[in-house]
C-alpha positions as CSV (number, residue, x, y, z in Angstrom):
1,X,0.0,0.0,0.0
2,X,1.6,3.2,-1.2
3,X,0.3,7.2,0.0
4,X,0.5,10.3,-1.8
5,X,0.8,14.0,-0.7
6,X,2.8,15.3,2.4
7,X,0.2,15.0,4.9
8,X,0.4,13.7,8.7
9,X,2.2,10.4,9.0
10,X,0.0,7.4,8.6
11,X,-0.6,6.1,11.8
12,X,-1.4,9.2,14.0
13,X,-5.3,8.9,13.5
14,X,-5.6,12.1,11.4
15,X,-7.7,12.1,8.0
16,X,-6.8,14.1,4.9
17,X,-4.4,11.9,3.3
18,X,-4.7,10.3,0.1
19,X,-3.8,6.2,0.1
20,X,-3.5,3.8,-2.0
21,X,-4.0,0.1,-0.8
22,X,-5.0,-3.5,-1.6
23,X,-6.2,-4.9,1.4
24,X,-9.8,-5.2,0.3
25,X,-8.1,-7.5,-2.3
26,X,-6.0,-9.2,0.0
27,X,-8.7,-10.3,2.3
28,X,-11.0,-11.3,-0.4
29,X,-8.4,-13.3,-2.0
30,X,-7.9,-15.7,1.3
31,X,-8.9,-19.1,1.3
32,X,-11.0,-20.6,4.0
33,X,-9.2,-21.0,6.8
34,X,-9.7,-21.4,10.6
35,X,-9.6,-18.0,11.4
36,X,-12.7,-17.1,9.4
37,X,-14.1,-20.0,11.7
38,X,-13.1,-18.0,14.5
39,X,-15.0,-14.8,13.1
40,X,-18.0,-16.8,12.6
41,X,-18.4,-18.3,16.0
42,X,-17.6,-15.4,17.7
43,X,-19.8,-12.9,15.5
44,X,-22.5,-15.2,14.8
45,X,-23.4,-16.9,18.0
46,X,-25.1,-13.4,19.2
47,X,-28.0,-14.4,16.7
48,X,-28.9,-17.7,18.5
49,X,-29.4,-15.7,21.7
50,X,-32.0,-13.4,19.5
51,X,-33.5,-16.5,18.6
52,X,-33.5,-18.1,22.0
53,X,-35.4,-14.2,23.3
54,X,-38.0,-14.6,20.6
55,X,-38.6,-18.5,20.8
56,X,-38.7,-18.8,24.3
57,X,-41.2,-15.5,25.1
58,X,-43.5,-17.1,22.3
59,X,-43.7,-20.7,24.2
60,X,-44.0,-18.8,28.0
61,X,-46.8,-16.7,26.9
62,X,-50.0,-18.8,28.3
63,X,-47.8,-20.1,31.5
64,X,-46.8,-16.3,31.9
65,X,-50.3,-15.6,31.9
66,X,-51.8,-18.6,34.3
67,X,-52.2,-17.8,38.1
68,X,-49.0,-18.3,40.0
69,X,-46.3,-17.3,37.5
70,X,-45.4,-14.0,39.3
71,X,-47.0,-11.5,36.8
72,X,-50.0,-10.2,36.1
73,X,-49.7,-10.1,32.4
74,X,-52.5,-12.5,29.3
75,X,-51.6,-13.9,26.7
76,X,-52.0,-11.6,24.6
77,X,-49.9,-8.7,26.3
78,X,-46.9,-10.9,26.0
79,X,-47.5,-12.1,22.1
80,X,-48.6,-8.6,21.3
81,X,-47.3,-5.5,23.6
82,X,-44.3,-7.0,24.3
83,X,-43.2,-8.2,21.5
84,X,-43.7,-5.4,19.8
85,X,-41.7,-3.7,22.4
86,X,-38.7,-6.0,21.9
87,X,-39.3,-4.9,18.1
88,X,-39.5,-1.4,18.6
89,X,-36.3,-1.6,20.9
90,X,-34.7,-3.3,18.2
91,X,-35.3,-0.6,15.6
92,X,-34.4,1.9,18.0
93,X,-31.2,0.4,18.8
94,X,-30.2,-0.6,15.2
95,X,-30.7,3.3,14.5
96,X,-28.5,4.7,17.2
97,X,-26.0,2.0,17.4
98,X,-26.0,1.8,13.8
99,X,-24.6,5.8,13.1
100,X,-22.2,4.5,15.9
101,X,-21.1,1.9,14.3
102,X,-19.8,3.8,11.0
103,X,-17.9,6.4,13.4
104,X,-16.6,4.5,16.2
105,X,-15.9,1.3,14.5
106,X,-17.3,-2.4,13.8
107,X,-15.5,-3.6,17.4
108,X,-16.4,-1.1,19.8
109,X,-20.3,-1.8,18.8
110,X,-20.7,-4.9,19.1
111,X,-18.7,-5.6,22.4
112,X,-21.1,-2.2,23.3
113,X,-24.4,-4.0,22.2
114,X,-24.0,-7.3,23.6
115,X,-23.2,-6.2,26.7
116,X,-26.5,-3.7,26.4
117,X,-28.7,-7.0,25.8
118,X,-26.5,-9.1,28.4
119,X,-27.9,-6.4,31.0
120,X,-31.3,-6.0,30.1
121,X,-31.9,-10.0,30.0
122,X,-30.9,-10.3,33.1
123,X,-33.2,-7.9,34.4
124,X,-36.3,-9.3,32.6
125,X,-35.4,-12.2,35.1
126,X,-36.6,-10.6,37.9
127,X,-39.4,-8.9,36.4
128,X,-42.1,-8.2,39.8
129,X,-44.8,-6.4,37.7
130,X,-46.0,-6.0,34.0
131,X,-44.3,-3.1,33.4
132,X,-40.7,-3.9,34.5
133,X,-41.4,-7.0,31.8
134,X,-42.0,-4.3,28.8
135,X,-39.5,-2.0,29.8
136,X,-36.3,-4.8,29.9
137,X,-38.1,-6.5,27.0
138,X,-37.5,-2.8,24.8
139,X,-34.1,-2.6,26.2
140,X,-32.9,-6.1,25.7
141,X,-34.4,-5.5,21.7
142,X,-32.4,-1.7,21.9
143,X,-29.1,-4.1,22.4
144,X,-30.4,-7.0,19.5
145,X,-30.7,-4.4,17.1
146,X,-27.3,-2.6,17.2
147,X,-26.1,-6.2,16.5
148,X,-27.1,-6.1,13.6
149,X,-25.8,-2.9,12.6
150,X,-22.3,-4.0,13.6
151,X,-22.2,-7.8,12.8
152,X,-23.4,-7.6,9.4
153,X,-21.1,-4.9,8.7
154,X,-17.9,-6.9,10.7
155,X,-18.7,-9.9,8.5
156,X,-19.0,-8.9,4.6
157,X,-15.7,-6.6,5.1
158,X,-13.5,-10.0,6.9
159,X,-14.9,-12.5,4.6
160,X,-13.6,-13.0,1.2
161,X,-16.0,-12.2,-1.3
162,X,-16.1,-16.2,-2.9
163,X,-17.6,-16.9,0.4
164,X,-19.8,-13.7,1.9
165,X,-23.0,-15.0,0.8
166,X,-22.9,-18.2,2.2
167,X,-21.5,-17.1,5.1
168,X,-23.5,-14.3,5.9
169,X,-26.8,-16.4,5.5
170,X,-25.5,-19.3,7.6
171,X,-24.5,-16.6,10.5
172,X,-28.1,-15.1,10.1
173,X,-29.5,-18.6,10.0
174,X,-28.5,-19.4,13.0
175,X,-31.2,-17.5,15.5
176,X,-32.9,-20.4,14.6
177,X,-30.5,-22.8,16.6
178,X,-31.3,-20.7,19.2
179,X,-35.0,-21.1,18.7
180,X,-34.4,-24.9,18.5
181,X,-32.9,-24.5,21.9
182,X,-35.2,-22.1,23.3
183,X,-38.2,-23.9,22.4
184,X,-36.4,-27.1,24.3
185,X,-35.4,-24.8,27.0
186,X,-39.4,-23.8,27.5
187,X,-40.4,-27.6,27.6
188,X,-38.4,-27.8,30.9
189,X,-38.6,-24.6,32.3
190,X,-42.5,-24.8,32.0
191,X,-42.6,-28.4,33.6
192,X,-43.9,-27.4,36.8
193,X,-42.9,-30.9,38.3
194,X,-39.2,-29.5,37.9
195,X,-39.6,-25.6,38.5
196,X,-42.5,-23.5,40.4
197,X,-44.7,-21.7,37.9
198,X,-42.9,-18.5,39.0
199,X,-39.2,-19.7,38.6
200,X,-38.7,-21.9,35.2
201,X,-39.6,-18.7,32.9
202,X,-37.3,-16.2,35.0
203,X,-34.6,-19.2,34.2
204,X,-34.8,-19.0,30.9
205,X,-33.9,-15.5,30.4
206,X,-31.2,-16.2,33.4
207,X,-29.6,-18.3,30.9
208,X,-29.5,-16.3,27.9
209,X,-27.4,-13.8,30.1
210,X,-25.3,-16.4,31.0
211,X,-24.2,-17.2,27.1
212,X,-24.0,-13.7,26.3
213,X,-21.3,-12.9,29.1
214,X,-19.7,-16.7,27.3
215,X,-19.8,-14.7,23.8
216,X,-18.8,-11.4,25.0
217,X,-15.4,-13.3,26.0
218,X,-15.1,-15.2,23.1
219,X,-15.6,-11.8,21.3
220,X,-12.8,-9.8,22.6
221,X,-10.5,-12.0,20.0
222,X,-12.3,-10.5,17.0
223,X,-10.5,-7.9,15.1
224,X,-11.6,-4.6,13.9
225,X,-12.6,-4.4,10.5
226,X,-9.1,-3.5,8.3
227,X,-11.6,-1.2,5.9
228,X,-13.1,0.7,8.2
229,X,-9.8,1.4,9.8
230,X,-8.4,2.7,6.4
231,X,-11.0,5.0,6.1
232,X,-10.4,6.5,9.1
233,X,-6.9,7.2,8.7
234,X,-5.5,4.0,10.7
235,X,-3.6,2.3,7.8
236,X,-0.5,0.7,10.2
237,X,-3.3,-0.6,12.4
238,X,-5.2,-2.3,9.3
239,X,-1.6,-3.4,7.5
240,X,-0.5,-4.9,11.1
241,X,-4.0,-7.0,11.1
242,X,-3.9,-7.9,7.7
243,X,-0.8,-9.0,7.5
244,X,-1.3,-10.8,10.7
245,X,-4.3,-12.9,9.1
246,X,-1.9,-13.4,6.1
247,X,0.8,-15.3,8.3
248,X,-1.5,-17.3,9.9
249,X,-3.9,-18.4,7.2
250,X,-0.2,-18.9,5.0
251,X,1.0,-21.5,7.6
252,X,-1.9,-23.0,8.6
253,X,-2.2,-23.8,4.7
254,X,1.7,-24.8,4.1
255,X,1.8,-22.6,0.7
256,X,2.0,-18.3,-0.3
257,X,-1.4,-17.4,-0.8
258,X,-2.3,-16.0,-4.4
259,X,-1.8,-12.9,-5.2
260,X,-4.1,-10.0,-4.3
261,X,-5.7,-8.5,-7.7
262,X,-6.8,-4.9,-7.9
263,X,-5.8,-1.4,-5.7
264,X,-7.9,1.1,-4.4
265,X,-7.2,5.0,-3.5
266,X,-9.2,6.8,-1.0
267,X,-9.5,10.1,0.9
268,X,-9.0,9.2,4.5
269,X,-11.6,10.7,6.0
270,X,-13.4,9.9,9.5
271,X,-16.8,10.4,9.3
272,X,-19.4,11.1,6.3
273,X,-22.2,13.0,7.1
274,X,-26.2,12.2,7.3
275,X,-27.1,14.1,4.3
276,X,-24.4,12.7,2.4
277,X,-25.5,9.0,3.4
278,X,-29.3,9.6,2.7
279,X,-28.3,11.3,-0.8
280,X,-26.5,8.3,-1.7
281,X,-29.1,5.5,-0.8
282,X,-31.9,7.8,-1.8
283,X,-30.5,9.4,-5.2
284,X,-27.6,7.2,-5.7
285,X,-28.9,4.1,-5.5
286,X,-32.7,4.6,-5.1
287,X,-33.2,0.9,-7.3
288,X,-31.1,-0.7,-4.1
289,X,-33.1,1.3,-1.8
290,X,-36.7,0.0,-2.8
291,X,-35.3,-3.3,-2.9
292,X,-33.9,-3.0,0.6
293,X,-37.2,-2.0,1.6
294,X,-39.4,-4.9,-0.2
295,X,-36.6,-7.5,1.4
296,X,-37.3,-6.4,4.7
297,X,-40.9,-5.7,4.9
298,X,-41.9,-9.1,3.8
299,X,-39.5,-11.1,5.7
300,X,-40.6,-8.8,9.3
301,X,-43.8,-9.2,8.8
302,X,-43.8,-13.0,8.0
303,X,-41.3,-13.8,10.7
304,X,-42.3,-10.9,13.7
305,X,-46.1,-11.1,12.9
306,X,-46.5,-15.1,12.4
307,X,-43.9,-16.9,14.7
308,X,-44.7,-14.6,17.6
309,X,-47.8,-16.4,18.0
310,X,-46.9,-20.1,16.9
311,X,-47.8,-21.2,20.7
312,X,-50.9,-19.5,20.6
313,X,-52.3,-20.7,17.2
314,X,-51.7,-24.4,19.0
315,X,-53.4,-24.1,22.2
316,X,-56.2,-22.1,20.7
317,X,-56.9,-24.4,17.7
318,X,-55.6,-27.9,18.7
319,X,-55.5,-27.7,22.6
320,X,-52.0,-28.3,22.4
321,X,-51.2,-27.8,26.2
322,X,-48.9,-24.7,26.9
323,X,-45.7,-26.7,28.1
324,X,-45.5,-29.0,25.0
325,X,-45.7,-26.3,22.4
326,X,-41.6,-26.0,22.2
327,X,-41.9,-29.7,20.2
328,X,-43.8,-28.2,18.2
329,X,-41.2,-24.8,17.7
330,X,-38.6,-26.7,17.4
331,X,-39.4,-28.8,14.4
332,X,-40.0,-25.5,12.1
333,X,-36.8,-23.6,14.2
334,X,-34.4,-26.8,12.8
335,X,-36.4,-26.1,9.4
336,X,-35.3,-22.5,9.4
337,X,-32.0,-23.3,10.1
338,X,-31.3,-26.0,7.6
339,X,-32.8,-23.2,5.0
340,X,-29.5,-21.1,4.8
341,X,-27.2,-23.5,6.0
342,X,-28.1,-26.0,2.7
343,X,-29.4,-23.0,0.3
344,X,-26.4,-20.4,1.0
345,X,-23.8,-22.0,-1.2
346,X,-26.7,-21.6,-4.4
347,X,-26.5,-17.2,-3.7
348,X,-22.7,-17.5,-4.5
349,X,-23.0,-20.2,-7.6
350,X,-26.1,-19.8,-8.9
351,X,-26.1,-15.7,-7.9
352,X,-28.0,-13.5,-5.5
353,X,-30.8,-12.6,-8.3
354,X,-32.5,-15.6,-9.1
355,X,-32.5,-17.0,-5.5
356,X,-33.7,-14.2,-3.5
357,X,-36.5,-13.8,-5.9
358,X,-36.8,-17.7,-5.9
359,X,-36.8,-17.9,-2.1
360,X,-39.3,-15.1,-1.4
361,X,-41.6,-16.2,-4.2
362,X,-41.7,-20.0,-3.2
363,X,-42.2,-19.2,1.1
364,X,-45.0,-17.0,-0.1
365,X,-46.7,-19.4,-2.5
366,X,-46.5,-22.3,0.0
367,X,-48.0,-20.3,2.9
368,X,-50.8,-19.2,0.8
369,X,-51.7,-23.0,0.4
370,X,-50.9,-23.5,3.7
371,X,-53.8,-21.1,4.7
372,X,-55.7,-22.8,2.4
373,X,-55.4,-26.2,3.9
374,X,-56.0,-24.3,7.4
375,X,-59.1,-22.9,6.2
376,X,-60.3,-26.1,5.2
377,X,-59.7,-27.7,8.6
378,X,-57.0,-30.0,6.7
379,X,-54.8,-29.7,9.4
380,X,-53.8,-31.1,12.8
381,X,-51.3,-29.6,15.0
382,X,-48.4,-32.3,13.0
383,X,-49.3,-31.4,9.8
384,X,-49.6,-27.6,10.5
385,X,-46.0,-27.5,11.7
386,X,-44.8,-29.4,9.2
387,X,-46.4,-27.6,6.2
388,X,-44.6,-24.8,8.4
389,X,-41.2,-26.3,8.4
390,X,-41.5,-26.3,4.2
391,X,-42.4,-22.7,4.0
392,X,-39.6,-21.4,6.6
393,X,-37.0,-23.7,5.5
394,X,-37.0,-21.7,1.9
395,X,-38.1,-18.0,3.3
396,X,-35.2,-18.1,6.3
397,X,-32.9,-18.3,3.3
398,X,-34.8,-15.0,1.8
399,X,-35.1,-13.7,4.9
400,X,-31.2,-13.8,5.7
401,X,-30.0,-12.6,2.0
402,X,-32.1,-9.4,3.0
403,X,-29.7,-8.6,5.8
404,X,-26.9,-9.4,2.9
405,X,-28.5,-8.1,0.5
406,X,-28.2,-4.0,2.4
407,X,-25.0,-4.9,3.8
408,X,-23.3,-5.5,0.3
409,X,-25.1,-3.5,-2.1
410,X,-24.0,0.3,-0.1
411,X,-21.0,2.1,0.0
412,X,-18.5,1.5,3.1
413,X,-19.2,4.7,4.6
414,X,-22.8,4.0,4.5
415,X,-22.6,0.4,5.2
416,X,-23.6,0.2,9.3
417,X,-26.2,3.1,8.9
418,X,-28.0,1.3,5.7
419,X,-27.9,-2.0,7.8
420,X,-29.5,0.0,10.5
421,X,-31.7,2.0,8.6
422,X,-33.5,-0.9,6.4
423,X,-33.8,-3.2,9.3
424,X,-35.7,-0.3,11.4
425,X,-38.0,0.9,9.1
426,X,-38.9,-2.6,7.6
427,X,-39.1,-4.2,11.0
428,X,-41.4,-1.4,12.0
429,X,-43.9,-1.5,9.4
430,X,-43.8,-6.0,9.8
431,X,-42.4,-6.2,12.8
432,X,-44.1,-3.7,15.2
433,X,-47.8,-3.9,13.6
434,X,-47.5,-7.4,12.4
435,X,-47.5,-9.3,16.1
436,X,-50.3,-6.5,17.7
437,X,-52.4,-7.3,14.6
438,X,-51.6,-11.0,14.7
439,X,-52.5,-11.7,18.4
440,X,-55.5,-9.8,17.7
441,X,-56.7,-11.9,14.9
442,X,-55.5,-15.2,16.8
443,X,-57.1,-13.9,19.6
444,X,-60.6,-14.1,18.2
445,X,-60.6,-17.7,17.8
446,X,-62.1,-17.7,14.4
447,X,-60.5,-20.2,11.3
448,X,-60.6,-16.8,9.0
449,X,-59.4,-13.9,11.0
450,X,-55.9,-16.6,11.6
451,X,-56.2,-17.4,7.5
452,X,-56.3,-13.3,6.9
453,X,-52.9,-13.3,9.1
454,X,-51.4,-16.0,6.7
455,X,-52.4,-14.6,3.6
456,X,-50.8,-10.8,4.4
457,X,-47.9,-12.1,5.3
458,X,-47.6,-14.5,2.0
459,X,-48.3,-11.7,-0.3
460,X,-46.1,-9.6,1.6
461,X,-43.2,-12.2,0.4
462,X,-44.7,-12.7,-3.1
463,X,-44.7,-8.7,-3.4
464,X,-40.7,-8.5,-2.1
465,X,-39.4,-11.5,-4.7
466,X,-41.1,-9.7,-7.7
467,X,-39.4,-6.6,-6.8
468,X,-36.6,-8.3,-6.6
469,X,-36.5,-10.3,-9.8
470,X,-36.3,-7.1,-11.4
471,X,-33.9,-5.0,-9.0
472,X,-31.8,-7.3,-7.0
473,X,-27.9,-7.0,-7.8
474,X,-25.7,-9.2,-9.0
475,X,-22.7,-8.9,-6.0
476,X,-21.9,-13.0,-5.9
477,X,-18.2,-13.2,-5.8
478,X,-17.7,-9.3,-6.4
479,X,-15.8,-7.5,-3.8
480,X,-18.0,-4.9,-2.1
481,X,-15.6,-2.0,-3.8
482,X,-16.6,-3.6,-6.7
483,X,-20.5,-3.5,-5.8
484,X,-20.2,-0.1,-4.1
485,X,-17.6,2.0,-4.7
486,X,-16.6,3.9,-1.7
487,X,-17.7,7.5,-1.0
488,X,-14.0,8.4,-0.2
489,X,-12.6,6.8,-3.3
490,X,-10.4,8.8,-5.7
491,X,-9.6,6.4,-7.7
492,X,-9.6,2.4,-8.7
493,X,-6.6,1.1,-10.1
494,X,-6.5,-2.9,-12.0
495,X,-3.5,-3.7,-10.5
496,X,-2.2,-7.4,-10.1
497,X,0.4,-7.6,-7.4
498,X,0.7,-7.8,-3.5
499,X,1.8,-3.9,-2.9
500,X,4.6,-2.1,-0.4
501,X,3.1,-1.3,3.2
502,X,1.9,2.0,3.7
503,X,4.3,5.0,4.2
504,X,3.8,8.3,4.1
């Protein structure tokens, strides 16, 4: 990496200077190796304590509500107010953590974040009254949603770009090996032959802030992203972490790695304004920007406003009692899971166009005749989840290539704050009125006000795959310069060569 001009000395934190470099090319060009393993189980495991909150709140809704359990809170309140409190919270967080996120750094965040949601977890343990419950519910979402923010932003800049989609939608995946456990989790903690009525719920969330302390330790090891750090005028740092990952990827392989193709000159700079970022997602890249929007409106709305109230459609419908519901969760959880996990590698062969479109269009057309069947009274509680399990096994792979989709398709500078901003206002508008209309229509009782529910949600994710058939990009194995070229860019240079460290 080579600088021009006679500005401060690289190093020293100050922005100004002009630099050229190739470490975007040199961490795309990596083979797998065990230290992306390491960035995976340390970034990604935060998601299956998200999936653990949702999963388990869903299957302690009735017991929270029966005589005894310490609260005097329905049903309802915790399917509906609450969770859209947790949503809200989420949105809320993902915007302010998310602006933080571009100016402090990918690191700082989401050590910052976890420990947010480690805190207010532990609180909802000891909820005494219904309002303590909402408020540490909000809070616990405020941390969840600056996660996303700063994970999806830590993981497309470390991975290489032959493996970011894959990766990215197994990492998002797997909240739902946290619902698989959460739904387990509720089987026990609800059996009142092993815990009081009052204790096996505040358990639960005991236990979530147990593995987030676990995570926030495992954490610490995770470097800052190198591309963020150029931007902001900390080139040694970046070239000392990059070259770092080279040596040990190079010996844990036995062989020089290839060399890095391409260069890339920026304006250091160290933060980028507000109306700078909307001009570029809105003006810019307005195509990207519906599509953001259509990704995450019908995956939030689908996901927040159905799954919210599996437990409840069971007990009401099929008298499934309220402590054997998780068996039920956890059969579509492991089908949401397996979605991404056996679907990713298609986004990076077969490319990101056909398969979100594919995904979103498929999970849509499958609920709507899954609604039909439950119209007709086709259905038990067995063949209900499993016509569930088909549908979520494709849309969790939609669902997760939106969160890859907004993390890939935006300029650096923009990256955190797009993450942040898509996710909030999509989440909002699914996610906020999907599970306060939801647990009113399931509330009811009737066949058709539950059908009504299905069928929003499944044209919701019909609507989102034909926007995307026409507007999703084409970023499989592109580097996200290439996809985005950086606001601070001054130039791009097609360059084959590994280049000299930075001086100045």
């Amino acid at each position: 990496m080579t600088t021009g001009g006679t500005a401060p000395a690289a190093g020293t934190g100050q922005t100004g200077r002009t630099v050229t470099t190739s470490i975007p090319a040199r961490l795309d060009r990596l083979p797998w190796s065990r230290w992306h393993w390491s960035i995976v189980i340390g970034l990604g495991t935060v998601w299956i304590l998200d999936g653990l909150e949702v999963t388990v709140v869903g299957n302690i809704a009735s017991r929270l509500s029966e005589p005894g359990s310490g609260l005097p809170i329905t049903s309802g309140q915790v399917t509906g107010i609450a969770a859209a409190l947790y949503v809200a919270g989420a949105c809320a967080g993902a915007l302010f953590w998310g602006r933080l996120t571009d100016l402090w750094g990918r690191k700082k965040l989401f050590m910052i974040t976890l420990a947010v949601y480690l805190g207010a977890t532990a609180l909802t343990a000891i909820a005494f009254d219904t309002w303590w419950f909402f408020l540490f519910r909000f809070l616990t979402g405020f941390g969840i949603g600056g996660e996303y923010a700063a994970i999806n932003s830590a993981i497309d800049e470390l991975i290489p770009a032959k493996y970011r989609g894959r990766v990215d939608l197994m990492i998002n995946g797997s909240f739902w090996l946290g619902a698989v456990g959460g739904s387990l989790l509720s089987i026990v903690a609800l059996n009142t032959s092993i815990f009081p009525a009052n204790v096996g719920w505040r358990l639960t969330f005991a236990l979530g802030a147990v593995l987030a302390l676990v995570i926030l330790l495992v954490r610490r090891h995770v470097p800052e992203s190198p591309r963020w750090l150029l931007i902001h005028g900390r080139d040694e740092e970046a070239e000392r972490i990059v070259s770092d990952i080279e040596q040990r990827v190079e010996a844990e392989k036995g062989e020089p790695l290839p060399r890095p193709e391409g260069e890339l000159t920026i304006h250091q700079r160290k933060s980028v304004t507000f109306t700078e970022i909307a001009r570029t997602v809105f003006s810019q890249y307005r195509r990207r920007a519906v599509l953001g929007f259509s990704l995450f409106i019908g995956q939030a709305f689908l996901y927040n406003a159905i799954t919210f109230g599996f437990g409840a459609i069971l007990t009401t419908f099929y008298d499934v009692p309220s402590g054997s519901t998780g068996y039920y969760f956890a059969v579509i959880a492991l089908g949401n899971f397996l979605g991404p996990l056996l679907l990713g590698k298609l986004f990076d062969t077969v490319g990101r166009r056909v398969m979100i479109s594919g995904t979103y269009l498929v999970s849509g057309l499958l609920l709507f005749g899954t609604a039909w069947l439950f119209d007709r009274g086709s259905l038990s509680a067995a063949t209900l989840t499993a016509c569930w399990c088909a549908v979520l096994f494709v849309a969790s792979a939609g669902a997760s290539s939106a969160y890859l989709t907004v993390s890939e398709v935006f300029p650096m500078e923009t990256r955190a704050m797009s993450i942040a901003f898509f996710y909030a206002i999509g989440t909002a508008a699914g996610g906020i009125s999907g599970p306060l209309l939801f647990a009113e229509l399931t509330g009811t009782g009737k066949v058709a006000d539950t059908v009504l529910a299905f069928q929003i949600g499944a044209g919701l994710m019909c609507a989102a795959g034909l926007v995307a058939v026409f507007l999703a990009v084409k970023a499989e194995r592109r580097s996200l310069e290439d996809i985005a070229q950086p606001l601070t860019a001054a130039a791009s240079k097609a360059k084959t060569g590994r280049s000299k460290p930075a001086t100045a």
